[in-house]
C-alpha positions, 0 to 999 in steps of 0.5 A: 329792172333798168334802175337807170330807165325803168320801163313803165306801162301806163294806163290812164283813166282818161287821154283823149278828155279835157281833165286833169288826168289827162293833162298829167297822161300828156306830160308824163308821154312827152317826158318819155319822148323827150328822154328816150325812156322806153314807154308803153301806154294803154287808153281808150278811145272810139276806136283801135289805133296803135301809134309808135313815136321815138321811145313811146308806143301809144296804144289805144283802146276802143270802148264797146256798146256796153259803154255807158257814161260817167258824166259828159266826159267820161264812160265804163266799158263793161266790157273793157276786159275783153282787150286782156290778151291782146295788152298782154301779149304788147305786155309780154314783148314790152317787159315792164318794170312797172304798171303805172294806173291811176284810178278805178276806171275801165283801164285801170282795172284792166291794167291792175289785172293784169299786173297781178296776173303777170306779177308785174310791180304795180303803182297808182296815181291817187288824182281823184277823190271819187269817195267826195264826188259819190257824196256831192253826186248822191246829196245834189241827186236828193236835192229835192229831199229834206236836207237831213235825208240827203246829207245822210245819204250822201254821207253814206255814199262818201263812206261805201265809196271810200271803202271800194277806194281804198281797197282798189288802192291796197293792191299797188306796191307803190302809191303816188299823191298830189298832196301830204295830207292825201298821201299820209291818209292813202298810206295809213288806209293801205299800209303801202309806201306813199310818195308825193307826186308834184305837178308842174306847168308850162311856164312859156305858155301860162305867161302874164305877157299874154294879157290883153284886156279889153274890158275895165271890168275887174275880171274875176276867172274860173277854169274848169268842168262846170259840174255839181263836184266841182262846186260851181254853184257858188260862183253864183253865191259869190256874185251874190255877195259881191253885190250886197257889198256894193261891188259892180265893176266886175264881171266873171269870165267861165271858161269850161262847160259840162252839166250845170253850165245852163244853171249858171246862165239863168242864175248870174248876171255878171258872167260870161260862160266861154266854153272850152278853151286850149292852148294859147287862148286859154293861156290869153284867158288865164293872163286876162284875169285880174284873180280866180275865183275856184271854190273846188272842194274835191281837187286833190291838186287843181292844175289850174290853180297853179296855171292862174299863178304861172299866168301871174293871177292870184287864186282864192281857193277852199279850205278844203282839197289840194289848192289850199296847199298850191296857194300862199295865204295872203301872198299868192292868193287867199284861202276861204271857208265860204262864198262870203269870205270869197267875196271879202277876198276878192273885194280886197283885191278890186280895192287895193290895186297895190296889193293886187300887183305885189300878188302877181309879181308873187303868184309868179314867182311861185310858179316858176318853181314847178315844173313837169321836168322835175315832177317826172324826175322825182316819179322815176327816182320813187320807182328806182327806190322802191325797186331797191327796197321792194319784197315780193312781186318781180316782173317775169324774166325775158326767156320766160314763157308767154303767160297763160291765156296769152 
């Protein structure tokens, strides 16, 4: 191995999606690029394309018609493997030092074989807790059900779909987490070395200069995928709560979409649902907010958390999931157990305008801390340590022959 500029494959479950993995499979290319560190990556997509820009070769995918959907966003190709001696003979020429794969997805199976097959060093990004969204996903399906059936069911499902988890991250040399207590519990369940991955954020363009306000309203924010895991439905609780308060100069502004956008519709009053948003106008929308508002449970990190405190908006979070670690109680936001606590925050901050202010200036502050830059630096540095240490699995040497059913 190059212990100065290790070469990394990397096969993300999603690219071309609007998600978190796909934001860190963005950065983490552009970091490549942007230090001339030799990078191979692998996605799917609609159709095959192969693309080489500076240091980085992005090649991807397409998906057959065995495909079937996930969710709005994303697919299975039942038949993804059939990629397998193509990526390997790209493999072969490239020489990993590592495979790097996130979760259990079409590609990172793919990747994960191949890794074992060619006796390549593999490492993981734990960036979903599938085993919460199997459980949300079974009890909501059940909804119409007896609660007991359904929380057992949906109990169950959590349980089975931890076990298949855990064991698709027993076969990695090297785990990454976004946060101490995932990576602390992903170690004790595979019994590999667990590193912290950070996140970070583009600082230029999450900027609370970019606030424009054209409504007095106090405008409380949400970002991201509108869908039964991301627990969207207690916006409407909170709106609820607000309102038995005797809250009304407010509005919510939603920005995303997915399955249950039109129940939000028909369900809240006080909301503006804007769909999809990129780039400098999300960033507008971001700087716009007065506090967000995301009752999450499932986000082992929640990049747009730390993208409302770069944009100098303070967050009130779960008590459950990554954001309770992004947010400082009390200073950058506030931590919450339930819809009525999310109300009692946010009517903190509608009533206390001096508040309000210390908590921008510091929501700023913190996220000025958090870079991609440093966040890649650390993921390197985790790659060349475990190689110093590492027992076992070496990746082929450059002369040798191409490996079986190349």
């Amino acid at each position: 191995m190059n212990e100065e500029n290790p070469r990394i494959a990397f096969f993300p479950d999603a690219y071309n999606e609007v998600d978190g993995v796909a934001m860190v499979a963005h950065h983490f290319r552009d970091y490549a690029e942007d230090h001339g560190l030799p990078f191979l990556l692998f996605h799917a997509g609609d159709s095959d394309e192969c693309v080489r820009e500076g240091s980085v070769t992005r090649v991807q995918l397409k998906r057959s018609q065995l495909s079937f959907p996930l969710d709005r966003a994303h697919d299975f190709d039942l038949a993804f493997m059939r990629h397998y001696g193509r990526v390997a003979a790209m493999l072969h020429e490239f020489q990993p030092d590592y495979i790097q794969i996130t979760g259990p997805s079409d590609v990172g199976i793919l990747g994960m074989t191949l890794a074992r097959k060619l006796k390549i060093p593999l490492a993981a990004f734990w960036q979903t807790n599938l085993p919460q969204y199997a459980g949300l996903r079974m009890r909501r399906s059940l909804s119409l059900l007896p609660q007991k059936i359904a929380a057992s069911a949906g109990g169950a499902a959590e349980r089975l779909s931890a076990v298949v988890t855990n064991s698709y991250y027993r076969v990695p040399e090297l785990l990454f987490a976004p946060n101490v207590e995932i990576a602390a519990e992903l170690a004790k369940a595979t019994g590999k070395p667990c590193s912290l991955m950070r996140h970070g954020v583009d600082l230029q363009l999450f900027d609370p200069a970019k606030r424009e306000r054209t409504s007095e309203a106090f405008t409380i924010g949400y970002v991201g995928r509108l869908s039964t895991e991301k627990n969207v439905r207690m916006l409407a609780e909170i709106e609820r709560a607000l309102l038995a308060r005797g809250c009304r100069e407010f509005r919510f502004l939603i920005v995303g979409q997915g399955t249950e956008g039109e129940w939000l519709r028909e369900n809240m009053s006080y909301a503006e649902i804007a769909g999809v948003l990129r780039g400098e106008a999300l960033a507008r929308a971001f700087a716009g907010m007065d506090v967000l508002a995301f009752p999450s449970e499932t986000e082992t990190f929640g990049l747009v958390v730390l993208e409302a405190l770069a944009s100098g908006v303070p967050a009130v979070v779960t008590d459950r999931g990554g954001p309770q670690h992004t947010v400082r109680h009390g200073e950058t936001g506030f931590v919450a157990r339930n819809a009525e606590e999310f109300a009692a925050s946010i009517e903190t901050l509608m009533t206390q305008p001096e508040r309000l202010a210390a908590m921008r200036v510091a929501a700023r502050e913190d996220a000025l801390d958090a870079s991609w830059e440093r966040a890649f630096e650390d993921i390197y540095r985790s790659y060349r340590d475990h190689a110093l240490t590492a027992e076992g699995l070496q990746a082929y040497p450059l002369d040798s022959a191409r490996p079986a059913g190349v």
